[in-house]
Every structure is written in structure tokens, then in C-alpha cells.
N, C-alpha and C positions, 0 to 999 in steps of 0.2 A: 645562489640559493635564497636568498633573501628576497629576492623577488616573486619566489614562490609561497615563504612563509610569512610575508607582510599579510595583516588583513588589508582585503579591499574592500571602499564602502559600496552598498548595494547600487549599481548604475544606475535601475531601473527608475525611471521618473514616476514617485510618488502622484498619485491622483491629485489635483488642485481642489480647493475647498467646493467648489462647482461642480465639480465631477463627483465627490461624495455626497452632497444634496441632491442629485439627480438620481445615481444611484441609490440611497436610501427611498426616494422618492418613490422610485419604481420597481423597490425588490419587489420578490412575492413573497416574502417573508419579511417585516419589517418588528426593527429591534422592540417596538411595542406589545410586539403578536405574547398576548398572553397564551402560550402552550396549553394544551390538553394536559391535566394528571386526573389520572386514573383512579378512583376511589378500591376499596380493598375486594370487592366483590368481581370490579370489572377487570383489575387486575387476574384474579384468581383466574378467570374465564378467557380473560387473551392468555396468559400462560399455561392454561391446558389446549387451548387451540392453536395456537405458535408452536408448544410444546410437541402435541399431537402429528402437527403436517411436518416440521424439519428433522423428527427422528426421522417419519415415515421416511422424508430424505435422505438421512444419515444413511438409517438400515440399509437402502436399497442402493446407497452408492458402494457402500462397504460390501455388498452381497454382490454386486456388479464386478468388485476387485477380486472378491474369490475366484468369483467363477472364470476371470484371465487369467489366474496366478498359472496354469499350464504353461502358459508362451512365455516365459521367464526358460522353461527349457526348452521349448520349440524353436523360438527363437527372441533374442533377446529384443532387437530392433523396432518390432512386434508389442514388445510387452510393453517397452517406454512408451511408445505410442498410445497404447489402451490404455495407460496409468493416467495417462497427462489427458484422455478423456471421461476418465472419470474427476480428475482433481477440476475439468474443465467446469463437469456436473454442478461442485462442492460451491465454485463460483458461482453459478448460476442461483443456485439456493439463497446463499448468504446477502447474494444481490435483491432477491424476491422477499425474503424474509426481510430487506430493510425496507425495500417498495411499501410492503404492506403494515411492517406492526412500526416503522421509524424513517418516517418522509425525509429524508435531508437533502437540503438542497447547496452544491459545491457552485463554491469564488472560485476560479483557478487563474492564479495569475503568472508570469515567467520574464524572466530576463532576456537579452536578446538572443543568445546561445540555445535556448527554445524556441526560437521562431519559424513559423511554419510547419510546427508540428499538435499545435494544439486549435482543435476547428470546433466544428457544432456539423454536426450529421442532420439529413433533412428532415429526422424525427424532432429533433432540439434534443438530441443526447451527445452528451462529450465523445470528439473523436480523436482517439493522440495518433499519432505517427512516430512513435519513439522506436530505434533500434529492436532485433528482433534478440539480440545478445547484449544485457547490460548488467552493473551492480546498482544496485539503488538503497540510497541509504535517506534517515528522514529521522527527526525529533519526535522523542517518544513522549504524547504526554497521554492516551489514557489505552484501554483496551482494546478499543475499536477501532483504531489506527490503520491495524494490519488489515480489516476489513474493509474497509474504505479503499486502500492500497492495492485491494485484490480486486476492487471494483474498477479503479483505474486499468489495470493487468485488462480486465474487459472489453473498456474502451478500447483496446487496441490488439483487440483478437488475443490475448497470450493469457487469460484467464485459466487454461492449461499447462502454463511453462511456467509459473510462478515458483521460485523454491525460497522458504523462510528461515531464516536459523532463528531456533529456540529455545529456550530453555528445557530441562531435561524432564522435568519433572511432567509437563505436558503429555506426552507420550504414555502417560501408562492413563489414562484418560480412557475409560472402556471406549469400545470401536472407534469414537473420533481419533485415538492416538493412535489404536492400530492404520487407520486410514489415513492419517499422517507420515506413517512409515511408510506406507505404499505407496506415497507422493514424491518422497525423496527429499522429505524435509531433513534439515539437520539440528540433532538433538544439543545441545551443548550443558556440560555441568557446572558449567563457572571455573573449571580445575584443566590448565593449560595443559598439564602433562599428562593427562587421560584424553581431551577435549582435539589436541594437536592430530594426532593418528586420525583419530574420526574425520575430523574439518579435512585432511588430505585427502584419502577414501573418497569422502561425496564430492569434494572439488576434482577427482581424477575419472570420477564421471560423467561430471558436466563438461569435462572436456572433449569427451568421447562426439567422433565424426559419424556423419550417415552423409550415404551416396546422394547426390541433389541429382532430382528426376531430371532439371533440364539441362545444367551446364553437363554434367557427367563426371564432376569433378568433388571430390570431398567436400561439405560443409557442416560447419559444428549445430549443433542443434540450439534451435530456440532455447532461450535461456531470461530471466530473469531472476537476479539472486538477492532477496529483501533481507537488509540487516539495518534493525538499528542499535547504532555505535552506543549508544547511552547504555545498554544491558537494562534496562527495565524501564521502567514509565517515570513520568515524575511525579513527584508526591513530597508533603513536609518532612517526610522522614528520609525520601532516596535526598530529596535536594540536600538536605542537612549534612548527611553524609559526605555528600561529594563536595560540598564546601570544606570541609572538615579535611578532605582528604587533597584537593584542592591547594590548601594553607600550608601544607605541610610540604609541598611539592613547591610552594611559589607560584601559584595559576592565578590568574583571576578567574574569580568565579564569575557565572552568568545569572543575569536576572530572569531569567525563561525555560533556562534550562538546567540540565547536570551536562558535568564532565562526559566526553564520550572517551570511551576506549578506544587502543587503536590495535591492538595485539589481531582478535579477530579478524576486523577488515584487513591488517596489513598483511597478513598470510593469505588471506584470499585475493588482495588484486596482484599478488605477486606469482602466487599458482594462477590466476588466469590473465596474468599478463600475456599478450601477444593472440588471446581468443577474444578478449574482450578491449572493443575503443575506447567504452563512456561510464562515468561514474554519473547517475542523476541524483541529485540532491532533492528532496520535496522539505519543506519547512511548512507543518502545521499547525494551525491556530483553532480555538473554539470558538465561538462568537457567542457571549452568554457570561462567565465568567469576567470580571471587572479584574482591570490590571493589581498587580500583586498575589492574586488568587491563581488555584492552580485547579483545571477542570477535570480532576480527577473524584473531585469531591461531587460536581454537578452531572458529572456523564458516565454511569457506572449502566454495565450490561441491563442492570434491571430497570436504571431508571430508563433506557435509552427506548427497550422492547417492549418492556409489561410495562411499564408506567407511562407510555408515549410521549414521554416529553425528550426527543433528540433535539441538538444541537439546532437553534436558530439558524446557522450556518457553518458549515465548516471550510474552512479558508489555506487555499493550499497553493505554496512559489514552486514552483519548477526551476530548476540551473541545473547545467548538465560542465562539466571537467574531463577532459581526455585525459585517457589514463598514460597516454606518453609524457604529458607534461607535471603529474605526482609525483616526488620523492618514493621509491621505492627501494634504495639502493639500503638505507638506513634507517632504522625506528626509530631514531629519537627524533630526525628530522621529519619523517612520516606525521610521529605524533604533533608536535610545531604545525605541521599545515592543516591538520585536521580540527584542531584545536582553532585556530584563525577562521577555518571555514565556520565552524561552532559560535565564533564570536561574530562574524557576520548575520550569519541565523539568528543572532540574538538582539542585534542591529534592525534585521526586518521585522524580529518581533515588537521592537520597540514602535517600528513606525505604523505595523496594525494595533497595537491600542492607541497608539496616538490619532489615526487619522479611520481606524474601522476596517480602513484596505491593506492588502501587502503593495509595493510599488508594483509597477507594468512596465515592460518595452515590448507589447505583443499589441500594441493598437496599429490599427491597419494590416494586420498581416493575418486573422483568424477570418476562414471560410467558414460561411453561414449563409444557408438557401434562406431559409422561411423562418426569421428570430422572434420573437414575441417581441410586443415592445419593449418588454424589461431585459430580454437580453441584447437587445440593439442598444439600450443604455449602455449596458453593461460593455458591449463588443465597442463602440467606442469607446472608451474608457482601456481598451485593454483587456477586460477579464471575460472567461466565458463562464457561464452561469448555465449549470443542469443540475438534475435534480440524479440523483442515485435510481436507476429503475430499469429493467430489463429494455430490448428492443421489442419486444412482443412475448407475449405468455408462451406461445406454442413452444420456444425454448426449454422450457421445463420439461416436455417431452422426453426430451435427452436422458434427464436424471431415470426413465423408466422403461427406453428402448431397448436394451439387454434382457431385464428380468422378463419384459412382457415377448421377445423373440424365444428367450428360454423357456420362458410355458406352453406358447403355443407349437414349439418342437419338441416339448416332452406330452404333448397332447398328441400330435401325431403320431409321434413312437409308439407309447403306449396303447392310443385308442385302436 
């Protein structure tokens, strides 16, 4: 077992001082770019205009879930289906809404364990190839984490199979929380013996099979289950805490992060043990915030949308862990390995402020038809470089093909 809960240091070969002067050389965003902010006026006027078009989105994904809720008892099969394209919708929104009011453009770097699943599409948008059933867990440090996160889910078709565990309080959030519930998110109150029953419940649905059109034979449904282990974001008062709590337990604490928990995840890859192969790990960075600082202070909802000052870059490792080779048998040994994964995280964080990149073992192996020259820097070097932004507009569509099928058959009816 020791061989499972030793930290490993990161394999991935750190960028050479050459490779980062070339790369900086040829971002399209380079760490000087003094950012857009927003004066109080222009603020006011993108926030009723952002405001304006993402409810129109909200309402009319939420009014889209009504008008399914029937097939819930017609047939269930049916209803997951429609849910998971309306949640597909919600993506598409949140991905347009950052296209337009918060440009960021994604480093994606990975160890060898990800290779050949991270490309660039012939638009120059990120393409992953990740399993279509996984858990994926990731370092919490501000709000938009989870959105970023659902933009990746994009890249790889499953923008619709995304399910998040969340905090409870979230949910009573007028129509977004009811449209959460629709999704099949999982609400969590911080309170094990209340929060247990629930987490079973939604896991004993995501293990539920549908017939596969072409083998003929049972397969479990797309799945992506986003936790992250930390329970909140980081911040001077969460970190403070978890050092605090850290000392008392004998931990080292980390320099980039908090303690993550392991009670939740460890009840989840144990209920989808044998449905699910691969734990993916993402380790995200800000690019903007100077080491010892923590970017909760620099990248809050408003400054990110109305004030358009987003992240210089957002900087994200991929590693993936088969779940036969986790400790699952016992939680303290559980908690041991997840903890060492933590303190590798914390390891690559050290070497993106040190060197600006995470390391790479994905050069030579990422497909790219037609790269800019800033990402042919970048693709040799290892990282693929996109920018957050739909495939085409006419995707949006989607968000208003039900309401607009629904009017014009009560136009017939009627007229």
C-alpha cells in the first residue's frame, strides 16, 4: 500500500527556459496586456445587456424543462434524454456568455496518462477524447471553475451529461436552482447523516443502464461526475481554516491549496465502482495573481463579466487514475492517497509560478490541422492553446427549438 500512498513527483517534463520565451513570445495574450476595466456606466450597460440575453436563456431553458416534465411518466428513458438536452442548452449559454462579455484563453497541459486525448479541432478549438463515464475531480480556487469545467464537458460532446455536487444552499436560487434540480445535480448540506441517503439516491441513478442501439446489449449512460474534494474555493479565511484543522490532525498543509475531503468522493467511487475506470484530476491555475496570493480576490463573477477583466489565462494539467488501482477498501487509507495526490497538485503549482507553465508529456502526440502560429508554439512545447467560444453561433438555436416548435403547434391548433 505504500506504493499507492507515496507522493509521486510530477513526470511531466517541465518547459525549458526556451520553450517559455517562445511561448510568451507568441501568446495572444501576453502577461503585459493591460486588461479592459470597465468604468461605472459601461459596467451598468453590459450588466443589463448580459443580464437581459442569459435570463432570456435561463427562462426559456427552464420553460423548455416544463414542458418535458410529462415524460418523467411516459417514459423515463425519454425524460433523462430531454433533461440532458436541456442541461446541454445551459452549456451552450454559459459558454457564449463567456465568448462574449469574458474572452479567456485556455493552456491545457497533461501527463502522459492523457495522451492522445487532448487535440485542437480544425476550427482551433479544444478537442478532448476523454471517456464517456468518469469522476473528475479538480482544485477549487474561485467561482468559475465549475464553468470552465462545463466548457471542457463541451469539448467533448458531454456538455449534456455533466452532473456537479453542490452545496445545498444553491438550489433554492429562483429558476436556476429549480433547473439544477432538473439536471440531476447533487445538492449536499455539509451534514454526513442527512447528505449520505441523498449522495446514494443520485449515485443509484447514474448507475442506471439504457439498451445500446448497436451492440444490443446493456450500457450505462454517459456520465461525468464533477466534485471538488476541497468543499469550497480557496480563500484567507477557507485556507486558514484548513490549516488549523490540518495541525490538529498532523497534515502538512499546502501552499496553493486546502485540505480536500475525502468522505464524499470515497462514497462515490465506491457506489460506482465497477461502472466507472477513470478518476481525471484537472489542477487549475490563474495567470494574473503573483505567488502567495490567492485569485479569489482578482477573479470574482463581476469582475470577470461586467468589469471584463478575465483571467490573462487560465492554466489547466490533466492526469487521469484508474479506479482499480485507488484504495477503496478503507478510508483512512483512501484519505492517505488523496491527500499525496493534493500534495502533488501542489507540487505542479509550485512549478507554474515558478516557470509560468504546468509541465507537459503531451508534445508530439496533440492533432492540429490548421494551428496559428501561436499554437504551433505552443503544440510543440506540449500545450494546446484555445480560447473558450462556441463552434458556431447557430448552436444557440438549440437553447429555443422547443419553445419556438411549441408556438408554432399551438398556432396551429388554435388558428
Amino acid at each position: 500500500m505504500d506504493s499507492e500512498v507515496r507522493q509521486r513527483k510530477p513526470t511531466a517534463t517541465s518547459p525549458t527556459e526556451q520553450d517559455i520565451t517562445e511561448l510568451q513570445k507568441h501568446s495572444s495574450k501576453p502577461a503585459s496586456d493591460p486588461r479592459l476595466k470597465h468604468g461605472i456606466s459601461m459596467q451598468i450597460i453590459r450588466s443589463l445587456l448580459l443580464a437581459a440575453w442569459f435570463e432570456c436563456c435561463i427562462f426559456a431553458i427552464f420553460a423548455t424543462q416544463l414542458i418535458g416534465c410529462p415524460l418523467y411518466i411516459l417514459n423515463k428513458d425519454y425524460y433523462y434524454t430531454y433533461m440532458a438536452y436541456t442541461k446541454q442548452c445551459f452549456g451552450l449559454a454559459i459558454t457564449a456568455l463567456t465568448q462574449w462579455a469574458a474572452p479567456t484563453l485556455f493552456r491545457v497541459s497533461g501527463d502522459k496518462s492523457v495522451r492522445g486525448q487532448l487535440h485542437l479541432s480544425d476550427d482551433g478549438l479544444l478537442r478532448t477524447q476523454f471517456p464517456e463515464r468518469l469522476v473528475m475531480i479538480a482544485n477549487h480556487q474561485v467561482y468559475t471553475d465549475w464553468i470552465y469545467l462545463w466548457w471542457f464537458a463541451y469539448t467533448n460532446s458531454m456538455h449534456g451529461r455533466l452532473f456537479i455536487i453542490l452545496k445545498e444552499s444553491l438550489k433554492y436560487i429562483p429558476v436556476v436552482g429549480q433547473g439544477m434540480m432538473f439536471y440531476g445535480f447533487i445538492f449536499m448540506a455539509r451534514k454526513w447523516v442527512s447528505d449520505k441517503p441523498r449522495l446514494e439516491y443520485r449515485l443509484q441513478k447514474l448507475k442506471s443502464k439504457h439498451q445500446g442501439s448497436q451492440s444490443g446489449q446493456p450500457n450505462f449512460d454517459p456520465m461525468w461526475l464533477l466534485i471538488f474534494p476541497e468543499g469550497t474555493n480557496l480563500s484567507n479565511n477557507t485556507k486558514r481554516k484548513s490549516d488549523e484543522f490540518g495541525a490538529k490532525q498532523g497534515y502538512p498543509s499546502f501552499k496553493h491549496q486546502i485540505l480536500p475531503r475525502s468522505t464524499g468522493l470515497f462514497f462515490c467511487l465506491q457506489q460506482l465502482k465497477g461502472t466507472v475506470d477513470w478518476v481525471y484530476d484537472s489542477t487549475i491555475a490563474y495567470e494574473g495573481p503573483p505567488n502567495g496570493s490567492y485569485p479569489d480576490k482578482y477573479f470574482t463573477l463581476r469582475s470577470t463579466y461586467l468589469q471584463g477583466r478575465p483571467p490573462t489565462s487560465v492554466n489547466v494539467h490533466w492526469r487521469r487514475f484508474a479506479v482499480a488501482d485507488i484504495p477503496l477498501e478503507d478510508q483512512k487509507e483512501f484519505d492517505a492517497w488523496l491527500r499525496a495526490r493534493w500534495a502533488e497538485k501542489d507540487a505542479l503549482m509550485d512549478q507554474y509560478f515558478e516557470t509560468g507553465r504546468f509541465p507537459s508529456e503531451l508534445a508530439g502526440t496533440i492533432e492540429a490541422k490548421n494551428p496559428t502560429v501561436e499554437q504551433k508554439v505552443a503544440l510543440e512545447a506540449g500545450f494546446v492553446e484555445s480560447h473558450v467560444r462556441l463552434h458556431h453561433w447557430v448552436e444557440l438555436g438549440l437553447i429555443f427549438m422547443v419553445l419556438v416548435g411549441a408556438a408554432l403547434l399551438c398556432r396551429v391548433v388554435l388558428g
